[in-house]
N, C-alpha and C positions, 0 to 999 in steps of 0.2 A: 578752769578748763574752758567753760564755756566764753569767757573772755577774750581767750588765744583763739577759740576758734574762730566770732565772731571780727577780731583785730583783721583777718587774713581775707576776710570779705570786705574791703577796704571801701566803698562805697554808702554801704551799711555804718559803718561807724563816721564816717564823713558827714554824712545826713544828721546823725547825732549830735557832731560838732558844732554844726551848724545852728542846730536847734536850741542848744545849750548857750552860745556864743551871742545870740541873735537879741539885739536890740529894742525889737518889736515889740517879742513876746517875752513870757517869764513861763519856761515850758518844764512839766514835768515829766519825769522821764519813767516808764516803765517798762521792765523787763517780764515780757508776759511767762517766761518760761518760769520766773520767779513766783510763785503761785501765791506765798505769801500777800508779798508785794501788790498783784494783780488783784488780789481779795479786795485790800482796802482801797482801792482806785475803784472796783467795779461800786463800790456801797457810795463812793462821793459823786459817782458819773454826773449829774448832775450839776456840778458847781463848775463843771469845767464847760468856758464860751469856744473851743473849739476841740477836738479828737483826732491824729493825724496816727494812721495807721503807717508803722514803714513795707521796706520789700521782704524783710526775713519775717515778720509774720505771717506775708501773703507770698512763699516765695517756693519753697519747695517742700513743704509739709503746710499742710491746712488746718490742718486737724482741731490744734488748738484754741485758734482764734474761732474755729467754726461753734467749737463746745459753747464758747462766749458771748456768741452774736444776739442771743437775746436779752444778754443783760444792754449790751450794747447800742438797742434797739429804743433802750429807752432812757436815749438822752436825748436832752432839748439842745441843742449844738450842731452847726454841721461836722462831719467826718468826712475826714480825705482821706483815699486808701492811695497808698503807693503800691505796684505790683511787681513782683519780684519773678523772673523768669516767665513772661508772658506767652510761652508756644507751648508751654506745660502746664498738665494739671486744671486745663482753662473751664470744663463744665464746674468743678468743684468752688472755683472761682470766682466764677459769675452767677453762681446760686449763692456762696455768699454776701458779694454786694449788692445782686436784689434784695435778698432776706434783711439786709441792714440799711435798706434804701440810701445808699453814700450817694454823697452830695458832691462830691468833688473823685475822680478817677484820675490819678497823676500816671501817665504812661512816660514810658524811654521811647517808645515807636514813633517816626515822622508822625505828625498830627493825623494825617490822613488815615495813615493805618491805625491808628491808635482809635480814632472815631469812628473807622467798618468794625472794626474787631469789638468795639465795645456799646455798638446803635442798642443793644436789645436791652440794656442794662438803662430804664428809662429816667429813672431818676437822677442818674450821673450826670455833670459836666466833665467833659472829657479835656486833661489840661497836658498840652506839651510841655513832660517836664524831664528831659535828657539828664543824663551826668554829667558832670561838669567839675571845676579843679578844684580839692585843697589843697590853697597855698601855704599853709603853716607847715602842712608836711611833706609837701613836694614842691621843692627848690635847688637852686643853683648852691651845691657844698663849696663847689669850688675845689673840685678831689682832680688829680690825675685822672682820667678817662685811658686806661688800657685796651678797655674792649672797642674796636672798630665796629663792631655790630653784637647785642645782646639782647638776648630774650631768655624767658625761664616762662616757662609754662605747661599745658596740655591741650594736646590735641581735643580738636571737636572731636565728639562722639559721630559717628555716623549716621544716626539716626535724625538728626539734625536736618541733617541736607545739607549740608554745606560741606565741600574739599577742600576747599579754596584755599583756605587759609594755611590748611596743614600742607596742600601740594606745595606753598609759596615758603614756608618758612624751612621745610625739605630740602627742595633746593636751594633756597639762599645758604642753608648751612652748607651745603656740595660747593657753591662758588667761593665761598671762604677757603674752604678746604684747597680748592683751585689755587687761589690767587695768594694762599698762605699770609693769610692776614689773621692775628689775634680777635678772636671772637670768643663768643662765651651762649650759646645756643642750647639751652636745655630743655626737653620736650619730655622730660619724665613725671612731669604732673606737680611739680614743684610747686603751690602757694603760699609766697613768703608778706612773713609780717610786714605790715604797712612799711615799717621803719627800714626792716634788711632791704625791702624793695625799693626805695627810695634811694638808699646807698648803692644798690647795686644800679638804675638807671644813671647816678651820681658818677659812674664807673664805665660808662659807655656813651662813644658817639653819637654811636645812631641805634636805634631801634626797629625792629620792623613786624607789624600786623596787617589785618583787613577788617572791615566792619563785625560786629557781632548777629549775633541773630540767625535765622533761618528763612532760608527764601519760599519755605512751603508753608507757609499760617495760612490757618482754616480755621473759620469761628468756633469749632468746638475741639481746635487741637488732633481730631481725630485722624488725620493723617501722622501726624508724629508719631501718636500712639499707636498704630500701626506698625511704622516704622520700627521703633524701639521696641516692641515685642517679634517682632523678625530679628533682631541685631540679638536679643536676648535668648532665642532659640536656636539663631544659626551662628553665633560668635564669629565664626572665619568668614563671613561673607566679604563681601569689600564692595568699596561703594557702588561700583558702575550698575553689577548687579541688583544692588539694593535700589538703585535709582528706577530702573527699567522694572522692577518689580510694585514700586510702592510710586515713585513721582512721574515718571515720565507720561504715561498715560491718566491721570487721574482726572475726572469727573466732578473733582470737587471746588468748588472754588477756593482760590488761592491768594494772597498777594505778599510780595516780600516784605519781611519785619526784617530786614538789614540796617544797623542802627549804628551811632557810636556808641563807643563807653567807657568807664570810667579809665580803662586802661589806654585811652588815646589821648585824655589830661593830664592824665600824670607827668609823662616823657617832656610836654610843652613844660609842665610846673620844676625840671628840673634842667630845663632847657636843653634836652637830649633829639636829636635828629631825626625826624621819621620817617621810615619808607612804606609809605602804604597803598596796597592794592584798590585801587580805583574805585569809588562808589561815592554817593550822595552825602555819609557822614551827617546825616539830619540836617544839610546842607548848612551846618557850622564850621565844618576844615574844608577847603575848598586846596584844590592840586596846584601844587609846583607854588604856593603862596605859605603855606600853613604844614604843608608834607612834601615829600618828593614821589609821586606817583607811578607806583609800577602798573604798566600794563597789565591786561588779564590773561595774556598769551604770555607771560611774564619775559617777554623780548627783550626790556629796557632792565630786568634783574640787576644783570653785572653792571651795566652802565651806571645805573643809582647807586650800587654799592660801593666803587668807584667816586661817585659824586658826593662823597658824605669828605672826600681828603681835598676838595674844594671848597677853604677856609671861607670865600667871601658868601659864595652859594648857601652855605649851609647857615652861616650868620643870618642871612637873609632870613632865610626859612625860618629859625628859629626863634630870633626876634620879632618877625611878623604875627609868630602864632603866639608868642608869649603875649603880646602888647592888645591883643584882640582878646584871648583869654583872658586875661587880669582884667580888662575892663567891662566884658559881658558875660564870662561866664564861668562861675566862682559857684559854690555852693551858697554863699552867704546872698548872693545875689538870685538865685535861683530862689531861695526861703524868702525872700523880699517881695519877687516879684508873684509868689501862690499868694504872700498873706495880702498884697494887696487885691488881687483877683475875688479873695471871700470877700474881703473887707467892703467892696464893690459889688 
């Protein structure tokens, strides 16, 4: 059980692959939820020359790893935590990797934010390290593509701060409807196994999202959790009002953690089309080269959707962003270039 569920966070296990696959190292693998398992790693902690924490330990439960942090405290090695969910949960967070003085802090966030959000945490080097593609399981099947535009997914929460993404994929679904094109647009919270989702992008033209993340980070998260505890006592709210209650006037400092993710390599590894709402993308996908860019007034919508049955256009696009991704930005290349960073 815990396998299928961990399969379906498809990043999470991408990391493992890589770790497993990886040439450098000869890396062991723990399953911390495995208590057993965890027992006899915490008694040898010691023999291990390095400790790489991933996002599902540090990601949306802490708890466990935090019970462990002082066995962990005393190994002679550095530890690199990876952070799973960085606008949540962040005091808990950042009292753990003091307590465990980490040495290396691998974020998703542009470098910049990644280095305000995490200054106070004094022992860390703070290392740009985004998501990026695996290719062994996201590629070209070579299947019929029926779907002119597909997505399966859910909606941000609104406490997030973010519309954007749900007002864009809203409409796109309404212009399909329009233009009565075959599509496949599912917003019921669907997360499907690495495999079924690979097949199903396998199955469609084009694709269409926006960056991840939330435009309201605050060093200690407390605006979110603001947020979320209003969305959890007023459930009908809707955003505008949430916005004008909790973001619009705030006093606290802020900067956006708008990032890519794993869900914007994928589409490239199976060579699927993508229409994405305008943003920085950790200035790794760059517009109308690597995506086809919808405005944020989503003006150019139909026009892009439209432009996915523009065989040479979208060839473009897609071999541009395959050929830049297979050569800089691969998981096994991302594992490459942390081990060389300690190793330095």
């Amino acid at each position: 059980m815990l396998n299928s569920h961990y399969d379906k966070l498809s990043y999470t296990q991408d990391w493992l692959d890589a770790l497993k696959g990886s040439d450098s190292i000869s890396a062991d693998i723990c399953n911390i939820n495995n208590l057993v398992d965890l027992g006899g790693k915490l008694k040898s902690l010691r023999d291990y020359e390095l400790i790489i924490i991933l996002h599902s330990a540090l990601g949306d439960d802490c708890r466990l790893i935090s019970s462990i942090s002082s066995f962990l405290d005393r190994r002679k090695c550095p530890l690199i935590a990876f952070i799973g969910n960085e606008y949540d949960l962040l005091p808990e967070k950042k009292k753990i990797l003091t307590s465990l003085s980490v040495d290396y802090i691998c974020t998703q966030l542009p470098f910049t934010v990644g280095s305000w959000l995490y200054e106070d945490v004094i022992s860390a080097r703070v290392v740009a390290m985004p998501h990026a593609l695996n290719q062994k399981k996201y590629f070209d099947q070579q299947l019929v593509r029926p779907n002119v535009l597909g997505f399966i997914g859910s909606l941000h929460p609104l406490w997030i701060g973010d519309n954007d993404r749900s007002c864009l994929i809203r409409r796109a679904n309404e212009i399909m409807l329009e233009l009565n094109l075959r599509g496949m647009i599912d917003l019921a919270g669907r997360n499907l196994p690495s495999s079924q989702w690979a097949k199903f992008l396998n199955e469609s033209i084009g694709t269409i999202g926006a960056e991840s993340g939330t435009y309201y980070l605050d060093k200690s998260g407390q605006l979110l959790m603001t947020a979320k505890e209003i969305i959890r006592s007023y459930p009908s709210m809707d955003f505008r009002e949430l916005y004008e209650r909790v973001f619009e006037s705030t006093s606290i400092e802020v900067r956006s953690a708008k990032c890519v993710s794993s869900r914007h390599f994928e589409p490239i590894g199976t060579k699927t089309c993508q229409l994405l709402l305008e943003g920085s993308y950790n200035g790794i996908l760059l517009p109308d080269i690597h995506y086809i860019k919808i405005n944020r007034d989503f003006s150019n919508l139909k026009d892009s959707i439209i432009k996915l049955f523009d065989s040479d256009c979208r060839g473009r696009i897609i071999n541009s962003a395959y050929r830049h991704v297979i050569s800089n930005h691969t998981y096994s290349k991302r594992l490459e270039g942390l081990i060389d960073i300690v190793i330095k």
